[in-house]
N, C-alpha and C positions, 0 to 999 in steps of 0.2 A: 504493500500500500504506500509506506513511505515514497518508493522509489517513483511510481505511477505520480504521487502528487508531485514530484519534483520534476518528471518528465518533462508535465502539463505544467506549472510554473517556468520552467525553461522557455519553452512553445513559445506561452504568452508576453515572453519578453523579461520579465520579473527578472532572472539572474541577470542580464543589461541591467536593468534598471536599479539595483541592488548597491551593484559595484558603483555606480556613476553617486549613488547615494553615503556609501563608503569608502571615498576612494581615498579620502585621508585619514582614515583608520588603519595604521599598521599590519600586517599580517605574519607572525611570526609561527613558521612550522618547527612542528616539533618531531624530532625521527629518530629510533633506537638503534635498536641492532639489525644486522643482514643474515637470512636461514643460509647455511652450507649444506641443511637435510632437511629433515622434515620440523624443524623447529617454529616453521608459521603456522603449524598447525596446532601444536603445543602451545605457545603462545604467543596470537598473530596479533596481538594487542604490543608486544617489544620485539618480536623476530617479523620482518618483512622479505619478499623474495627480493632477489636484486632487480628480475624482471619488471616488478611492480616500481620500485623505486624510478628505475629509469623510466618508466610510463610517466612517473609524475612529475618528474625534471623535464621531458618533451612536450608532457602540456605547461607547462611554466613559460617554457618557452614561448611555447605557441601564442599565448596569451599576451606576452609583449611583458613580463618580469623579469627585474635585473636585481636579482638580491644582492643585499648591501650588507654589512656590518652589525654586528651590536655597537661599535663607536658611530659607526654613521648614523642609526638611529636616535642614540645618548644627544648626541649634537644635535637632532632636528628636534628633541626636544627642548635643549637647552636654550633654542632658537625660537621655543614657542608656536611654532605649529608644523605636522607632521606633515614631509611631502605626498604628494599624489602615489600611490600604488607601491609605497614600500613596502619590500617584502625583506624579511632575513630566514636565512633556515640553520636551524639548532640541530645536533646529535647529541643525544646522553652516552651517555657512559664509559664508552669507550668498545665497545666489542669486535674482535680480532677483523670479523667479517667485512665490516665498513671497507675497507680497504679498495679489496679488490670488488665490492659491493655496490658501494656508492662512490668514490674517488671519482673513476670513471665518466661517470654522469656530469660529476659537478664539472668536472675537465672539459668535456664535450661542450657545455653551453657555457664555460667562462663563469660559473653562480660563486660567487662568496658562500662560505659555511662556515660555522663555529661547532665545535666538538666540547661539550661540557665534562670534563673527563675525572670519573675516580679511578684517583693513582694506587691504592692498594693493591685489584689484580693484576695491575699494568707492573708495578715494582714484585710483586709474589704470585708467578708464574704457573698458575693453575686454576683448571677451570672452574667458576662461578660455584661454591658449595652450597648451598640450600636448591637455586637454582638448577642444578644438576643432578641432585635428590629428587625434585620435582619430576623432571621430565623421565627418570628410569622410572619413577614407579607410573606417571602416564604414558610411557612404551608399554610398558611389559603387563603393565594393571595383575599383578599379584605382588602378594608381601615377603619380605626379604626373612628367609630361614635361614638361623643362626647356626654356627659352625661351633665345636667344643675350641679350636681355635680362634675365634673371630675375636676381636678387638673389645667389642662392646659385652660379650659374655658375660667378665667378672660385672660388669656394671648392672645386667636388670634379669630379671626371674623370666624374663617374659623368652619364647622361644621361635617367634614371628616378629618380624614387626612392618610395622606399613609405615606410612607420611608420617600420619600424628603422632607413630611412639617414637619415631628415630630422631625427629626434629630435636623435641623438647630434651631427649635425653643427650643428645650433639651440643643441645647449647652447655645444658650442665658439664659435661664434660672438658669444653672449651672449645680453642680455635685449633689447640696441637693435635687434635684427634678428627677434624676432618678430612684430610687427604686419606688418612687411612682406612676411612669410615666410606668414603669415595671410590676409594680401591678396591675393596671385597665388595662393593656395590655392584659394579661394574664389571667386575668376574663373572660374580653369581649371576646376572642379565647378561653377560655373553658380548658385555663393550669394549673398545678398547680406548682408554683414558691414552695411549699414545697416539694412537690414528686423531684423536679428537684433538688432541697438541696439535698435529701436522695439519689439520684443518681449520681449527682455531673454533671450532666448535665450542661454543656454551664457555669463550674463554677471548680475553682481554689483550687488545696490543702489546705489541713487547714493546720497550722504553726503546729500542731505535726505532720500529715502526714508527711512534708519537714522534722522533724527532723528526725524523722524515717527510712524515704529513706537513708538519709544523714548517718544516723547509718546504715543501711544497705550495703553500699559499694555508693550509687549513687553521682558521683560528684556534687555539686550545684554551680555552677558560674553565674554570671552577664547579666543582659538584661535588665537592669535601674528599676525605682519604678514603673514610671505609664506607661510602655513600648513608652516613647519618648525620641526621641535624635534628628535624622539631623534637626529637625524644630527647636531644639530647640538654644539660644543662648550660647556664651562658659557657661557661667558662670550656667546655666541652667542644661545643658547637665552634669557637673560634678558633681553638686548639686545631679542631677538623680541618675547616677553609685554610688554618695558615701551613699545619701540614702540605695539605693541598698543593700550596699555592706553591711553595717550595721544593718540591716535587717538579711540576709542571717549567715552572725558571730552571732547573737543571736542565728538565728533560727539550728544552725551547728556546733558552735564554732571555725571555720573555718574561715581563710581571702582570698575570690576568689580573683583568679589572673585571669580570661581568660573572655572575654565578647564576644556579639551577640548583631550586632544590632539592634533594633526593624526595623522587615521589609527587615532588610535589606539595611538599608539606611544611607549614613552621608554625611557629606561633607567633601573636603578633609583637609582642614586646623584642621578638628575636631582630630585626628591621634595624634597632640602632645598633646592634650590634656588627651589623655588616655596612651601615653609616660608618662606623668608628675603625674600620679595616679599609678603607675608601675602595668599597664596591661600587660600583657605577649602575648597575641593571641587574636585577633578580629574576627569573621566570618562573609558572607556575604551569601547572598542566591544566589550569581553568580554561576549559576549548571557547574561547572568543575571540574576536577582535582585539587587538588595543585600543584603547579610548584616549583622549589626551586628559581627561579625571583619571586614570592608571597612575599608581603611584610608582616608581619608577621599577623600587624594589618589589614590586608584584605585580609583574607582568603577566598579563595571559597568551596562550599559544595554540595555534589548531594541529592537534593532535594526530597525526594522520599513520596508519597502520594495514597492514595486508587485510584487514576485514573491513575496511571503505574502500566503499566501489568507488570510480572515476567519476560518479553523477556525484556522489556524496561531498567528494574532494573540491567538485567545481563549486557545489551548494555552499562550501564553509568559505570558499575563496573569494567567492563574488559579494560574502556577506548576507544573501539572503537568511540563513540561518540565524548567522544573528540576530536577523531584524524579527524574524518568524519567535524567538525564542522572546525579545524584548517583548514584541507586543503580548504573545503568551502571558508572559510574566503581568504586565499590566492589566490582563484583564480578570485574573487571578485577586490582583489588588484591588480590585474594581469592585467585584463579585463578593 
């Protein structure tokens, strides 16, 4: 049904008209990781095909978009009003795949991109733990039978275990018992955690990869060390970003000004604390437009993933969405 109404809203003109209505409305996409296998199926909300990606850098093109910066944005605000049809495009995290995934793309039509990067997998060389937990038990969908050798044995009575018991007992345990806990995972399912290195599967640039990039044209900015902030306390949370940030100047030579927060998430009193580290721009994964009411540190981004079709991606681009969502909201209020 959605798609049907937005067919017939296209038809009638409405996405023309949308865009011409916000054309000084920023637009800043928001993009995760690239699948090596079947991981946009597992989860096509942060794994995208590369095929898809480049489908949406040639309608970019097509459209007549020249993404810019997060400094060129900073400045058109600082200058009080936002030019016509800026567009910038964001990566989280850092995942190995982008590389040969998205690089590509952005090379072909000449696009500025910014990489929000946490440097913990990128400096400890192995792939994503919970994450990687996740997708064997949705490969394989049965629960992991315990060996009189296994690692975790001495720790629980239990003689199976699935998601929920391996999680909680992993955290207790700590951080020095994941890779091993990863390892007999991956046995038992029949994976191989080196093939998944050589692919880069469910696993993070290496620190020359990033410098690389970073020689290459790709912006690299902030997304804390071990991708935490709103849980974490002031003193914690800064601790993160300056990590971060000193990580990313080795790996760049570069000092990022613009941050992303893991998730998407903080609190609000967190805001002067990335005042007081002169961050310049924050993003959030709130899917809208930017407004020039945006404060600068909470930025919203349209969020775009291998489970939006190409009708969905033009709907968030041209702004009808937004508008369809605003007035929603107002009559909500009304009501």
């Amino acid at each position: 049904m959605k798609l049907f109404i937005l067919t017939f809203c296209k038809w009638l003109g409405f996405f023309y008209l949308a865009s011409k209505i916000t054309a000084r409305r920023p637009r800043i996409l928001c993009y995760h990781g690239i699948a090596v296998d079947d991981e946009y199926q597992f989860s096509p909300g942060v794994f995208m095909r590369s095929s898809t990606f480049a489908r949406r850098m040639a309608l970019l093109a097509k459209w007549g978009y020249k993404p810019v910066s997060l400094d060129e944005l900073f400045q058109q605000h600082q200058a009080g009003q936002y030019k016509k049809n800026t567009l910038v495009i964001t990566i989280d995290d850092g995942w190995a795949a982008i590389e040969q995934g998205m690089l590509p793309a952005l090379k072909k039509y000449g696009f500025n991109a910014t990489l929000y990067l946490s440097s913990y997998f990128v400096i400890n060389q192995r792939p994503v733990f919970k994450l990687s937990c996740y997708y064997l038990f949705w490969k394989y969908k049965r629960p992991f039978a315990l060996t009189d050798s296994s690692c975790l044995t001495p720790h629980t009575s239990l003689k199976q275990l699935n998601i929920n018991d391996l999680l909680p007992l992993a955290a207790e345990l700590g951080s020095a018992y994941e890779q091993p806990i990863l390892t007999e995972l991956a046995a038992y399912f029949g994976e191989d955690l080196a093939s998944w290195q050589h692919s880069g599967k469910l696993m993070f640039l290496t620190p020359e990869k990033v410098t690389a990039m970073a020689a290459r044209g790709l912006a690299i900015e902030l997304h804390t060390h071990r991708h935490k902030f709103s849980e974490l306390t002031s003193d914690d949370a800064v601790a993160e970003i300056i990590e971060n940030r000193q990580h990313i100047n080795q790996l760049t030579g570069k000092n990022p000004q613009h941050f992303c927060y893991p998730r998407g998430e903080y609190q609000q009193q967190q805001l002067s604390l990335l005042s007081n580290i002169q961050i310049k721009t924050a993003t959030t994964t709130e899917n809208e437009l930017v407004s020039k009411h945006n404060h600068l540190l909470c930025l919203p981004r349209l969020v775009d993933s291998d489970k939006v079709s190409d009708l969905e991606f033009e709907a968030e681009l041209t702004g009808i969405m937004t508008l369809l969502r605003s007035a929603t909201s107002l009559l909500k209020r009304g009501g």
